[in-house]
HTML snippet that shows the backbone in 3Dmol.js (N, CA, C, O; Angstrom):
<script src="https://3Dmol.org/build/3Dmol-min.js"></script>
<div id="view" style="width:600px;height:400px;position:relative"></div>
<script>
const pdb = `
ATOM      1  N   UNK A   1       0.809  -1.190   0.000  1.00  0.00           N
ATOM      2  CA  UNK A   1       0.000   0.000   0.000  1.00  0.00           C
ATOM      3  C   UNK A   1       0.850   1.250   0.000  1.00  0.00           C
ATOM      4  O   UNK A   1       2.075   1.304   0.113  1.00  0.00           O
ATOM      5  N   UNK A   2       0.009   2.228  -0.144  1.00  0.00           N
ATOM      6  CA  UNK A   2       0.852   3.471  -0.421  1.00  0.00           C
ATOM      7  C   UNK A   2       0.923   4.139   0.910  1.00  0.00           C
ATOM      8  O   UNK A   2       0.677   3.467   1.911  1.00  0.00           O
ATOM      9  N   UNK A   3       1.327   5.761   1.042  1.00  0.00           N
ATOM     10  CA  UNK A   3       1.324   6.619   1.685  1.00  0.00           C
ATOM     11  C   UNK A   3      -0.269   6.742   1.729  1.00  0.00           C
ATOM     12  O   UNK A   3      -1.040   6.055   1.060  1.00  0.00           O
ATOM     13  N   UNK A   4      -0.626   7.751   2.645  1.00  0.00           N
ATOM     14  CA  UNK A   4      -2.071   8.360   2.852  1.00  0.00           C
ATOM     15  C   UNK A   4      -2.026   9.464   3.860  1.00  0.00           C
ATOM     16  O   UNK A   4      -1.146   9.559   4.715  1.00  0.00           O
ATOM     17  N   UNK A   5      -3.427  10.627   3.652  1.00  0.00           N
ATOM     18  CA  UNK A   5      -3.058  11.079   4.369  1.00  0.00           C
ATOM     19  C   UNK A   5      -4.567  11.531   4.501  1.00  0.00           C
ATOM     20  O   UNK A   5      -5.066  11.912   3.443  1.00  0.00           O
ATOM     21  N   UNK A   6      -5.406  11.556   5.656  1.00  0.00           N
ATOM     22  CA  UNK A   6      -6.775  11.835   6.127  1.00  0.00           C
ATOM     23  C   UNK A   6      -6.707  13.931   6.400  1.00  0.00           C
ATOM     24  O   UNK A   6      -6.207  14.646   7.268  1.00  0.00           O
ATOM     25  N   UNK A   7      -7.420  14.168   5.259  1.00  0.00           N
ATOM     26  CA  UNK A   7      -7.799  15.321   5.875  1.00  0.00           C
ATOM     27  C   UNK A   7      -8.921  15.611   6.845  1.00  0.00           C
ATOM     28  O   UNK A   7      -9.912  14.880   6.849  1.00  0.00           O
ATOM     29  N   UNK A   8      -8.842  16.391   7.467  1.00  0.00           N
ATOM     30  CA  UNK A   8      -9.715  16.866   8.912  1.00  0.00           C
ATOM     31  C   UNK A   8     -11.168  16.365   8.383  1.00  0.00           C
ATOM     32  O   UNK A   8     -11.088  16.306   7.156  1.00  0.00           O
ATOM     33  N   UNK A   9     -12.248  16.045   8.747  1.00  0.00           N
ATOM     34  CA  UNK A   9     -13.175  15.979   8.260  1.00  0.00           C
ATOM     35  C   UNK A   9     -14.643  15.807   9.850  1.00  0.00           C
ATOM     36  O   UNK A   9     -14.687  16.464  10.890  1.00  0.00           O
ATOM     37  N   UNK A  10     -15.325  15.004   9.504  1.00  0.00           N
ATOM     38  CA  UNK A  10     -16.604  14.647  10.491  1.00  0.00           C
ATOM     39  C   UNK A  10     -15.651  13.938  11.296  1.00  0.00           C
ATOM     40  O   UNK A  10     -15.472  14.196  12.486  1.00  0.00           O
ATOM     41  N   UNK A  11     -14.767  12.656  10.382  1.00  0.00           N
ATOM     42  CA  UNK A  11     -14.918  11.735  11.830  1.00  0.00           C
ATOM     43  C   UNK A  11     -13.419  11.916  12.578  1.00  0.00           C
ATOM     44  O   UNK A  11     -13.185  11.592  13.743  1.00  0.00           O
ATOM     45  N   UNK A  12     -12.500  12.485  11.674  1.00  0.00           N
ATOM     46  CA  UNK A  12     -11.116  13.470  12.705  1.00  0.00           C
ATOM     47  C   UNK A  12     -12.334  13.948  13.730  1.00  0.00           C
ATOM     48  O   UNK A  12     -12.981  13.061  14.287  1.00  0.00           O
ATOM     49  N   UNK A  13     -12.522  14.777  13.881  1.00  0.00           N
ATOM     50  CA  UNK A  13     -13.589  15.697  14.524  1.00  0.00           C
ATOM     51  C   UNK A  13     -14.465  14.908  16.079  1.00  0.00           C
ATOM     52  O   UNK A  13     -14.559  15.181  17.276  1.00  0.00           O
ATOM     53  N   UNK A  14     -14.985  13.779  15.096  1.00  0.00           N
ATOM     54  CA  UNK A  14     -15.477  12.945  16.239  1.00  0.00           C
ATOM     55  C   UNK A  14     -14.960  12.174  16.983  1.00  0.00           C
ATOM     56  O   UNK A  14     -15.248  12.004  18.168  1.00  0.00           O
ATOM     57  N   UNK A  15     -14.053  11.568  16.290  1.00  0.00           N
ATOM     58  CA  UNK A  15     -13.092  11.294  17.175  1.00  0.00           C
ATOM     59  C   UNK A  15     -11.854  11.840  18.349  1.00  0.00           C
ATOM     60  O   UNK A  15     -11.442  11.470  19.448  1.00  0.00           O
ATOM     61  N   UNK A  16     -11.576  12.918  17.388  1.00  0.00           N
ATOM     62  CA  UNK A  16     -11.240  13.810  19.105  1.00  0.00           C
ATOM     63  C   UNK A  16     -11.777  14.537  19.888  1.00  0.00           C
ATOM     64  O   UNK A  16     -11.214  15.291  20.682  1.00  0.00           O
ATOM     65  N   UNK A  17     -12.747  14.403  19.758  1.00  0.00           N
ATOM     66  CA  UNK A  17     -13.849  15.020  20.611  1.00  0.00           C
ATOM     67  C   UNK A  17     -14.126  14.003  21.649  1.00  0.00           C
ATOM     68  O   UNK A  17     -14.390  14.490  22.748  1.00  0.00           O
ATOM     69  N   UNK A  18     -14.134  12.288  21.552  1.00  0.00           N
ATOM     70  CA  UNK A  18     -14.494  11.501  21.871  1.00  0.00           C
ATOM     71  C   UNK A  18     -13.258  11.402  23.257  1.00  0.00           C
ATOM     72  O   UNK A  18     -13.264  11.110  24.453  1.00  0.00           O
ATOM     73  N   UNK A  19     -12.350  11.809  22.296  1.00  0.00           N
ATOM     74  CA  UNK A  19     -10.865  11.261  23.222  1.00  0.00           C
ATOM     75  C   UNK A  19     -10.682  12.364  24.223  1.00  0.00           C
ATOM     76  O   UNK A  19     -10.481  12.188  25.424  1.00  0.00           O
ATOM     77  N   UNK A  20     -10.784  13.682  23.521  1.00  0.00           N
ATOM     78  CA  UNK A  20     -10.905  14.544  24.564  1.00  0.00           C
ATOM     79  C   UNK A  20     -12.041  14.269  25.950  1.00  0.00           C
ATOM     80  O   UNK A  20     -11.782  14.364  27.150  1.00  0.00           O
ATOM     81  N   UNK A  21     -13.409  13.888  25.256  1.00  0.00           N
ATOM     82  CA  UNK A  21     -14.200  13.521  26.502  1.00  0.00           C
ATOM     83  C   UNK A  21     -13.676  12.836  27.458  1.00  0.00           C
ATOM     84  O   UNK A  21     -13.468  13.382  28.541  1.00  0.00           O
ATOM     85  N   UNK A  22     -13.368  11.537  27.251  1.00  0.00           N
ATOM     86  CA  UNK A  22     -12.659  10.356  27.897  1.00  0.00           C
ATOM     87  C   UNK A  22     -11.378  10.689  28.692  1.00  0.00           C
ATOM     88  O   UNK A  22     -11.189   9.969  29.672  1.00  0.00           O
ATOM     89  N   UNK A  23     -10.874  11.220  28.557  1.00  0.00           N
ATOM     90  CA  UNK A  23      -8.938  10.963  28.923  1.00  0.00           C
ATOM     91  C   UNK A  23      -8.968  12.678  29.107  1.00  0.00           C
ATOM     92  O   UNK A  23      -7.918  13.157  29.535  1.00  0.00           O
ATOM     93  N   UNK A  24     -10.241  13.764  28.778  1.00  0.00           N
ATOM     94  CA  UNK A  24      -9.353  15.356  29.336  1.00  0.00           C
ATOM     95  C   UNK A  24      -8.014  15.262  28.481  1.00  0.00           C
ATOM     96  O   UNK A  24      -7.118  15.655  29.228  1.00  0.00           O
ATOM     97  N   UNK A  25      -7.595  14.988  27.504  1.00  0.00           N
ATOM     98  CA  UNK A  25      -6.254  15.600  26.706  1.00  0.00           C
ATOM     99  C   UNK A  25      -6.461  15.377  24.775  1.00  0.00           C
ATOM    100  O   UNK A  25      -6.491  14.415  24.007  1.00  0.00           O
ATOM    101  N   UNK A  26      -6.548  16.656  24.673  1.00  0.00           N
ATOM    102  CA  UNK A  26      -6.573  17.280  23.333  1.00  0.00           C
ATOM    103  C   UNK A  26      -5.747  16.551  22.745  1.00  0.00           C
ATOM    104  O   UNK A  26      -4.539  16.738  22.894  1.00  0.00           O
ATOM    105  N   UNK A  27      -6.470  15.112  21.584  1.00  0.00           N
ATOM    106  CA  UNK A  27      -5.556  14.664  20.791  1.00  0.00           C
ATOM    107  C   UNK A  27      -4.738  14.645  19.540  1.00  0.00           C
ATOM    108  O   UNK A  27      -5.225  14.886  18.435  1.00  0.00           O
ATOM    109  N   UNK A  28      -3.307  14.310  19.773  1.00  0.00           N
ATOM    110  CA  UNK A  28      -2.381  15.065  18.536  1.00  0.00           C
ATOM    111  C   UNK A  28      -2.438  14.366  16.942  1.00  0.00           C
ATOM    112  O   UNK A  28      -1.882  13.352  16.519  1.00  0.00           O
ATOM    113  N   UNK A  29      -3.245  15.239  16.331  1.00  0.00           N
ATOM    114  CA  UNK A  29      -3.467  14.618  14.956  1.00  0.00           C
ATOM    115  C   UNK A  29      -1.800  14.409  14.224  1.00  0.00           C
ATOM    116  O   UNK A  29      -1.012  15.324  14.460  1.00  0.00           O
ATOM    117  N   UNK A  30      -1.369  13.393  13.482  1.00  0.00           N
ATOM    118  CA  UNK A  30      -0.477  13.366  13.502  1.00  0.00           C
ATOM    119  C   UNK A  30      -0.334  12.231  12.380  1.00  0.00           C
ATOM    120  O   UNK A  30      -0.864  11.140  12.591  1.00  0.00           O
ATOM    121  N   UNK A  31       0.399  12.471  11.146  1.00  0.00           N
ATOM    122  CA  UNK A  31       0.729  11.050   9.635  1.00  0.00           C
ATOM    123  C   UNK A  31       1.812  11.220   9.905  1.00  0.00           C
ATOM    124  O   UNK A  31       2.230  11.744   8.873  1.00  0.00           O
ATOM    125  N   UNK A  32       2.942  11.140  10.823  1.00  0.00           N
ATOM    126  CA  UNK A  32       3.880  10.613  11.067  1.00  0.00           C
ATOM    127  C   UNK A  32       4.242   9.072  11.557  1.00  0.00           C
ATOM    128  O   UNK A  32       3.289   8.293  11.537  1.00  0.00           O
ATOM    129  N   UNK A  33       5.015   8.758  11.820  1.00  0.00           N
ATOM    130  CA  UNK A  33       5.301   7.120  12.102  1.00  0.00           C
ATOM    131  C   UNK A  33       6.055   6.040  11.358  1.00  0.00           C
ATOM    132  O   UNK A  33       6.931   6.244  10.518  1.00  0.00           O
ATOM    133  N   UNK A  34       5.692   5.084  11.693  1.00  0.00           N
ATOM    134  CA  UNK A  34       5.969   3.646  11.170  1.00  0.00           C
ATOM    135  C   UNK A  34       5.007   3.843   9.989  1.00  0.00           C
ATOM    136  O   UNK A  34       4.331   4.747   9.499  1.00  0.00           O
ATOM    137  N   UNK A  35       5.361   2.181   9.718  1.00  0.00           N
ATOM    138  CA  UNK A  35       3.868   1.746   8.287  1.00  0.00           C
ATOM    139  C   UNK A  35       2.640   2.009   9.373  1.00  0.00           C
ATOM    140  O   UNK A  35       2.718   2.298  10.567  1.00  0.00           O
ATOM    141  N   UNK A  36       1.714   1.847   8.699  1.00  0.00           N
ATOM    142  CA  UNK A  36       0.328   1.862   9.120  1.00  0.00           C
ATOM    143  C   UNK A  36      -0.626   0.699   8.272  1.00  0.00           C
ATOM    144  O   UNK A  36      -0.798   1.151   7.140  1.00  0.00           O
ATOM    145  N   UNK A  37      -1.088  -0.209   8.373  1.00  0.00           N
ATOM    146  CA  UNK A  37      -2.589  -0.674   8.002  1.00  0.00           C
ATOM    147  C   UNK A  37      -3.434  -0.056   7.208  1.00  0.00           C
ATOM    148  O   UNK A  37      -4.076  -0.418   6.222  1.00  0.00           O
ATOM    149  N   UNK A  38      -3.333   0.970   7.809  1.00  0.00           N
ATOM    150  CA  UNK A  38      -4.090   2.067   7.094  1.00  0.00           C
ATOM    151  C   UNK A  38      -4.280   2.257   5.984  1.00  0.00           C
ATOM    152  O   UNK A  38      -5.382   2.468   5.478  1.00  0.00           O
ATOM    153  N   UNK A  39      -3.119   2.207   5.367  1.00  0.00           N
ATOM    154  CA  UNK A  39      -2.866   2.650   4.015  1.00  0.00           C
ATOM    155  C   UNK A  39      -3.353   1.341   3.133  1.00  0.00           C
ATOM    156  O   UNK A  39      -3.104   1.465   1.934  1.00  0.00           O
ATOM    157  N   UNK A  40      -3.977   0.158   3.497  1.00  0.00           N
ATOM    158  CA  UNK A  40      -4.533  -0.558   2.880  1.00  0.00           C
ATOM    159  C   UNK A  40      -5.726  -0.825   2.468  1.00  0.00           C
ATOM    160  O   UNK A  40      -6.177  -1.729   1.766  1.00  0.00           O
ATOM    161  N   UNK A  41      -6.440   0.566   3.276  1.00  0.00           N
ATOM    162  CA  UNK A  41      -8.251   0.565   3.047  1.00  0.00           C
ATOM    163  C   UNK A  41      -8.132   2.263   2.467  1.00  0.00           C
ATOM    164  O   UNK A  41      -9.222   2.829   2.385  1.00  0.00           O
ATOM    165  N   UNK A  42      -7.299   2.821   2.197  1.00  0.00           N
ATOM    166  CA  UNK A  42      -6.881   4.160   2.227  1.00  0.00           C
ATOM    167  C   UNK A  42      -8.100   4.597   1.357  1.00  0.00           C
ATOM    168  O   UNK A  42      -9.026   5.337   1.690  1.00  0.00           O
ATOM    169  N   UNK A  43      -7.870   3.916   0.066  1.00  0.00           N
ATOM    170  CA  UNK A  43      -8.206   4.293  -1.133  1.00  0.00           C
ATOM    171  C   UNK A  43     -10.005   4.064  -1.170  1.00  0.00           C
ATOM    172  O   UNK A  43     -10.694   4.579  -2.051  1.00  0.00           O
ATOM    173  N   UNK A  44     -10.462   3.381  -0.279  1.00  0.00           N
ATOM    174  CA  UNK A  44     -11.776   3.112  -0.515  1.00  0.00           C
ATOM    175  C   UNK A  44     -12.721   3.814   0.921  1.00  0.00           C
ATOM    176  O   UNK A  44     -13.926   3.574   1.007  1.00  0.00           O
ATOM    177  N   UNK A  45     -12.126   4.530   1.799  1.00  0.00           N
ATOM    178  CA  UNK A  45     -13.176   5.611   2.332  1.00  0.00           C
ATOM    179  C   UNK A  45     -12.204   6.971   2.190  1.00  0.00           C
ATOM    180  O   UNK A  45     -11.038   7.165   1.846  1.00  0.00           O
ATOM    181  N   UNK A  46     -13.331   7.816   2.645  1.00  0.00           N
ATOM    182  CA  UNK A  46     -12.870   9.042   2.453  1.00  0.00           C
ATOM    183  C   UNK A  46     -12.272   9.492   3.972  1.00  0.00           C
ATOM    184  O   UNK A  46     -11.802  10.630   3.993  1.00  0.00           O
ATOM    185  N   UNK A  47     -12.246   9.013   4.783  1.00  0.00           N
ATOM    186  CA  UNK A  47     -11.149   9.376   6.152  1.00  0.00           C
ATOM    187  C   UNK A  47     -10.691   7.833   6.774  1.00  0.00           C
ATOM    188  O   UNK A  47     -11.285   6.756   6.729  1.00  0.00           O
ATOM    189  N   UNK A  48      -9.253   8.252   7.426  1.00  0.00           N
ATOM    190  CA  UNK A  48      -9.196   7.512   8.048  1.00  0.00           C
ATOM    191  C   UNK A  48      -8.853   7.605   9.257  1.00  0.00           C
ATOM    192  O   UNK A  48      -7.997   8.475   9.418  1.00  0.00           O
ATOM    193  N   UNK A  49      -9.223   6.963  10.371  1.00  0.00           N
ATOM    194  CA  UNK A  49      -8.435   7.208  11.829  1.00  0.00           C
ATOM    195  C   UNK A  49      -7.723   5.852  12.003  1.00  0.00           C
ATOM    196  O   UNK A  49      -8.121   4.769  11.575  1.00  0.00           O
ATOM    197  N   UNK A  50      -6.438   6.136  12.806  1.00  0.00           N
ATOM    198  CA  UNK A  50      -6.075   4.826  13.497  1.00  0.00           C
ATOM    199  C   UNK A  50      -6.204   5.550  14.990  1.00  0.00           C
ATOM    200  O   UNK A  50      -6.078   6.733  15.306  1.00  0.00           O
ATOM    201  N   UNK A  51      -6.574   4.102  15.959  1.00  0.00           N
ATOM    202  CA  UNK A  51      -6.764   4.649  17.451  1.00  0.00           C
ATOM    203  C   UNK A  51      -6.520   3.851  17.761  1.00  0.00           C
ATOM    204  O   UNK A  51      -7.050   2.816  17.356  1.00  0.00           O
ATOM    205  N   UNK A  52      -5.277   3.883  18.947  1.00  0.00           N
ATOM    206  CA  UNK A  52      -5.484   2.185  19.992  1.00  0.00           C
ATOM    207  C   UNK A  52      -4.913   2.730  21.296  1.00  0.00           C
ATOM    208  O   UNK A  52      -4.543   3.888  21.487  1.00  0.00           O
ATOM    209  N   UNK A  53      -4.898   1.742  22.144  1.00  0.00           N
ATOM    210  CA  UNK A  53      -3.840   2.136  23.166  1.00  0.00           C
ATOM    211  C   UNK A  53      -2.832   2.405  23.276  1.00  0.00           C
ATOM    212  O   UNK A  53      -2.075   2.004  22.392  1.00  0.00           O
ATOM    213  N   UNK A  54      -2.400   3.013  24.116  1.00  0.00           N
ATOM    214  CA  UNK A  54      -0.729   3.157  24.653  1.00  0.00           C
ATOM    215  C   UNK A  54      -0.283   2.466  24.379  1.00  0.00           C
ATOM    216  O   UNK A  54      -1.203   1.667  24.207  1.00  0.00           O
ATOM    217  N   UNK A  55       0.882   1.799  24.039  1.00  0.00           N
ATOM    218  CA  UNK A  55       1.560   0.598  24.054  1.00  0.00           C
ATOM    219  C   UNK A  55       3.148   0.059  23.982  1.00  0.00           C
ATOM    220  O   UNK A  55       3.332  -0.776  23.096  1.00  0.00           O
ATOM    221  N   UNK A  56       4.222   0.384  24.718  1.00  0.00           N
ATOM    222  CA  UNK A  56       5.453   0.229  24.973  1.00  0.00           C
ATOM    223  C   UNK A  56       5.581  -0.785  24.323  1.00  0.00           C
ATOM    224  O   UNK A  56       6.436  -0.602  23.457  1.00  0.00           O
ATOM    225  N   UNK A  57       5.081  -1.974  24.291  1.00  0.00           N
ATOM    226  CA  UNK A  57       5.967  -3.002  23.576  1.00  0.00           C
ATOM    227  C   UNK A  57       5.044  -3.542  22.609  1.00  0.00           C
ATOM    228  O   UNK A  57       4.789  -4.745  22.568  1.00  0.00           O
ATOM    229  N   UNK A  58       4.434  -2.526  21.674  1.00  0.00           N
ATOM    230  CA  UNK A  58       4.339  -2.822  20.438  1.00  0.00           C
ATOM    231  C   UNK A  58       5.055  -3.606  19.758  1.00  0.00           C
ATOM    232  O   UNK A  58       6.259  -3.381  19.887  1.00  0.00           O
ATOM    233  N   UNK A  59       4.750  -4.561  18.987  1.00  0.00           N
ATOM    234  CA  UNK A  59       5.445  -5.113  17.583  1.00  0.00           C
ATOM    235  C   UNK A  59       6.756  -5.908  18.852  1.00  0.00           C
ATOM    236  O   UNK A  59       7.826  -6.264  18.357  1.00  0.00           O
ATOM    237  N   UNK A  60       6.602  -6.056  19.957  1.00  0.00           N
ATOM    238  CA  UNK A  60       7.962  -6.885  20.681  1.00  0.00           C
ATOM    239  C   UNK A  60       7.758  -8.170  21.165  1.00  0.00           C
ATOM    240  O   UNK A  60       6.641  -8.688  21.170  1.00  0.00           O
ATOM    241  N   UNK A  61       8.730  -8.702  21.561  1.00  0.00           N
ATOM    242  CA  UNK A  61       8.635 -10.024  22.242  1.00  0.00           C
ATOM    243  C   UNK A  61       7.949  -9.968  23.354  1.00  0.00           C
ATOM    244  O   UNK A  61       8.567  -9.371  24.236  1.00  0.00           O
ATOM    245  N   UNK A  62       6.295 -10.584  23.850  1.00  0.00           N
ATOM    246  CA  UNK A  62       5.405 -10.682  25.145  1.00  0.00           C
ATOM    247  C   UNK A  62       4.887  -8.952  24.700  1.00  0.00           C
ATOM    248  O   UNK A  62       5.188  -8.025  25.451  1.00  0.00           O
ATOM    249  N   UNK A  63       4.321  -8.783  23.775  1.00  0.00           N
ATOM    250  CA  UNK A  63       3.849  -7.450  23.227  1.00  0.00           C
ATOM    251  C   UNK A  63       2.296  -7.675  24.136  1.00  0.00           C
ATOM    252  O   UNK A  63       1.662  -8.700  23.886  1.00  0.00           O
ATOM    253  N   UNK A  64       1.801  -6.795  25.059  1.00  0.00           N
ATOM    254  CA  UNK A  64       0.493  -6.390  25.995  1.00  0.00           C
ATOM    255  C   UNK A  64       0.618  -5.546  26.084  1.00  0.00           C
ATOM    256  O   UNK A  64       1.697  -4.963  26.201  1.00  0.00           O
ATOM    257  N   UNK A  65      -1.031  -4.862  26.059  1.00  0.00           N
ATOM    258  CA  UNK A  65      -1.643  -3.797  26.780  1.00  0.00           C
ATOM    259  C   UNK A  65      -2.153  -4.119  28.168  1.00  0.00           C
ATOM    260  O   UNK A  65      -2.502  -5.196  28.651  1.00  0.00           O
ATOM    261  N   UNK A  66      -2.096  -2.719  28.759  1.00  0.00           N
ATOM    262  CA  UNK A  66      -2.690  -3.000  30.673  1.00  0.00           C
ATOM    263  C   UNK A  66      -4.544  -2.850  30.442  1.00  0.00           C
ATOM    264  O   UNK A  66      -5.245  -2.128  29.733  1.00  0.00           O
ATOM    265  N   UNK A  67      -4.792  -3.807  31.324  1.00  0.00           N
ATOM    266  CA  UNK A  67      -6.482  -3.540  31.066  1.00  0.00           C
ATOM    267  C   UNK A  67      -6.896  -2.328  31.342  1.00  0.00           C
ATOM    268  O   UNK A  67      -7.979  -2.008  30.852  1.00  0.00           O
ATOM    269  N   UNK A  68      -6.236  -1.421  32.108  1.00  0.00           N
ATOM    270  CA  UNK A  68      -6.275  -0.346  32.537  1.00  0.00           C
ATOM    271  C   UNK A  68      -6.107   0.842  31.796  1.00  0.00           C
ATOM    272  O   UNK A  68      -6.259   1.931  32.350  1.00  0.00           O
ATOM    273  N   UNK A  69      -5.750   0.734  30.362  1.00  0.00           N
ATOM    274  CA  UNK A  69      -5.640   1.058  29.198  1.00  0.00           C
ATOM    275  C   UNK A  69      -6.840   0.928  28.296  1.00  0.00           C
ATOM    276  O   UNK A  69      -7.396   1.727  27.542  1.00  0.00           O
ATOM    277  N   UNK A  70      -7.065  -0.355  28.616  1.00  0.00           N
ATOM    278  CA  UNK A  70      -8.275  -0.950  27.353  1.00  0.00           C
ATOM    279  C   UNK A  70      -9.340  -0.078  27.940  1.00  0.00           C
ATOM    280  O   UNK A  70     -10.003   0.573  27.133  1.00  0.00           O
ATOM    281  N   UNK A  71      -9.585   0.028  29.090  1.00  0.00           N
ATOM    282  CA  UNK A  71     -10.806   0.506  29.832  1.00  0.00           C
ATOM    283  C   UNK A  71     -11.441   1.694  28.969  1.00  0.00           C
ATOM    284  O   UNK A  71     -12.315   1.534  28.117  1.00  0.00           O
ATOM    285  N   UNK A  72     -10.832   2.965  29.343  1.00  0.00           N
ATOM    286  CA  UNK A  72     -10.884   3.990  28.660  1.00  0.00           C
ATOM    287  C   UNK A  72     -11.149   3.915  27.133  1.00  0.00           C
ATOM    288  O   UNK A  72     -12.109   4.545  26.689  1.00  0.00           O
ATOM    289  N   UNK A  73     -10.290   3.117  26.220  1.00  0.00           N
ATOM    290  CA  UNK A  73     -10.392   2.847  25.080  1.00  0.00           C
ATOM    291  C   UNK A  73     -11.693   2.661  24.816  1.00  0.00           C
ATOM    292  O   UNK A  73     -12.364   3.508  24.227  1.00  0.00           O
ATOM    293  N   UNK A  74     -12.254   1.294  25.319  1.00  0.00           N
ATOM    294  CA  UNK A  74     -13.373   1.080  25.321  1.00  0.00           C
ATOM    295  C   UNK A  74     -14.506   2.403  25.245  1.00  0.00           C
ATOM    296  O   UNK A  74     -15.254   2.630  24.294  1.00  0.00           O
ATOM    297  N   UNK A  75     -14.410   3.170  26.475  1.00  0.00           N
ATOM    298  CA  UNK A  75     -15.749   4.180  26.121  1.00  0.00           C
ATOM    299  C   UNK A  75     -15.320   5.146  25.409  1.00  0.00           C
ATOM    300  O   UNK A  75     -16.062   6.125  25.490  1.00  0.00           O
ATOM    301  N   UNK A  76     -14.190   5.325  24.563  1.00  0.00           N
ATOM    302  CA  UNK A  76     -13.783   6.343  23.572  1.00  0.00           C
ATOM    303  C   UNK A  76     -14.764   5.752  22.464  1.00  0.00           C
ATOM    304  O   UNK A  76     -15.464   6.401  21.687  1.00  0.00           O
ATOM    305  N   UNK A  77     -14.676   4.710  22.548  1.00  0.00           N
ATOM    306  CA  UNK A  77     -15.086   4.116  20.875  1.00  0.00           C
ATOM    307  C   UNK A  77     -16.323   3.888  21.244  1.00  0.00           C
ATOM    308  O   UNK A  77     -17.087   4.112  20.305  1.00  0.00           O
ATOM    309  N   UNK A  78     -17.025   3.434  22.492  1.00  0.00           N
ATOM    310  CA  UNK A  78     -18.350   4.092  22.385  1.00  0.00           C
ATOM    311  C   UNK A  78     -18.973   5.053  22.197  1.00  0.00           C
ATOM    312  O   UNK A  78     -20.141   4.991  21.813  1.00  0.00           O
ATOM    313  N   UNK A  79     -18.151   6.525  22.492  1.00  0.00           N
ATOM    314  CA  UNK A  79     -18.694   7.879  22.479  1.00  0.00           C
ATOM    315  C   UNK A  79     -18.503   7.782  20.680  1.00  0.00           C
ATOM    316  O   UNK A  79     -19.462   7.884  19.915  1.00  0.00           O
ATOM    317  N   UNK A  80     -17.481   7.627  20.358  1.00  0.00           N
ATOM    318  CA  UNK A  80     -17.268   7.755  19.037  1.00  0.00           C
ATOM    319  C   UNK A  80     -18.637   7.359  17.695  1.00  0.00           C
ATOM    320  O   UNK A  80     -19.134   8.031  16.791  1.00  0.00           O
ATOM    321  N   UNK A  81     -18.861   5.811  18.232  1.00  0.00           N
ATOM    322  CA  UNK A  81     -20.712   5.469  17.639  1.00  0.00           C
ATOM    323  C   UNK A  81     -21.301   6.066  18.291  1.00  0.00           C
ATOM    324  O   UNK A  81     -21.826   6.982  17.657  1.00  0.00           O
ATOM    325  N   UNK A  82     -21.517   6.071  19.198  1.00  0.00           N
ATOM    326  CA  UNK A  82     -22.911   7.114  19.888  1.00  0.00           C
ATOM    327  C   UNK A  82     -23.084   8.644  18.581  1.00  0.00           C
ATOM    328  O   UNK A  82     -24.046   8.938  17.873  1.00  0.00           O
ATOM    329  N   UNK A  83     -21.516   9.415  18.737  1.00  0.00           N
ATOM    330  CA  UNK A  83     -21.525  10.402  18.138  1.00  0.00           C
ATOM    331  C   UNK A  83     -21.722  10.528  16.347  1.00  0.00           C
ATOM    332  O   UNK A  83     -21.997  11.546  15.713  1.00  0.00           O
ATOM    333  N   UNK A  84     -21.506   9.283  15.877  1.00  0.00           N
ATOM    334  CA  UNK A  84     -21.763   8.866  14.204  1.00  0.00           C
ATOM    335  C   UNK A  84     -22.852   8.347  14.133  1.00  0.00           C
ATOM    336  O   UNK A  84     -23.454   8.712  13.123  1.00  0.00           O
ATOM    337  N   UNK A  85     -23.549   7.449  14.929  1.00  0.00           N
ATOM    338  CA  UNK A  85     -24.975   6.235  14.728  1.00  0.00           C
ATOM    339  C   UNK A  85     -26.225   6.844  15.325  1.00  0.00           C
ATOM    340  O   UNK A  85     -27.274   6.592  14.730  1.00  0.00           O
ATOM    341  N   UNK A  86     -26.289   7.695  16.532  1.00  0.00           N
ATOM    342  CA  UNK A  86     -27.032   8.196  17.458  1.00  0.00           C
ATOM    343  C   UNK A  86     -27.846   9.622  16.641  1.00  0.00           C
ATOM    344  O   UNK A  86     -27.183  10.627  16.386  1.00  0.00           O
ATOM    345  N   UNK A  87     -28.995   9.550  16.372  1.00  0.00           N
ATOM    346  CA  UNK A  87     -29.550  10.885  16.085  1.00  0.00           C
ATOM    347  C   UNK A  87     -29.553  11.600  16.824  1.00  0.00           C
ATOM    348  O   UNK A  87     -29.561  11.261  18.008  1.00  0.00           O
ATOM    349  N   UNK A  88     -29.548  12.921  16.436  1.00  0.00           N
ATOM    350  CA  UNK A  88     -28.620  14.523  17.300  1.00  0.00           C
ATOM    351  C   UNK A  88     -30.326  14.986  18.286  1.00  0.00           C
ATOM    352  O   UNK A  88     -30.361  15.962  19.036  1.00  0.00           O
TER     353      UNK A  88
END
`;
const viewer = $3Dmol.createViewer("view");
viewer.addModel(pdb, "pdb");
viewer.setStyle({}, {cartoon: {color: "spectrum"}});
viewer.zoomTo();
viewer.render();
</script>
């Protein structure tokens, strides 16, 4: 897959809005990094987000997240459908 790059749109938008709700910290939009996944559905919607947890030992040997991590995650990505699926 190629490069990509999500301009600002509804669901940038809803989604940090979501994260801001959850966690109180304004999140850093950012196409910097490693590869991404991403770039393999790139071409067939018009935004993309990646979101996950924290994670120190990404991509390592005994690679986990703390449940204590997932927690939060969890009601981000609920606020997130609530805020796309839910009539206003």
């Amino acid at each position: 897959g190629n490069p990509f790059y999500t301009a600002r749109g509804r669901l940038v938008d809803v989604v940090g809005a979501a994260v801001q709700e959850v966690t109180g910290l304004l999140p850093e939009l950012s196409c910097t990094g490693g590869t991404s996944d991403g770039r393999f559905i790139a071409t067939i919607c018009n935004e993309l987000v990646e979101l996950g947890p924290v994670n120190a030992t990404i991509h390592q040997v005994d690679e986990r997240v703390a449940i204590a991590d997932l927690e939060p995650l969890a009601l981000i990505y609920r606020r997130i459908l609530e805020r796309l699926l839910l009539p206003v």
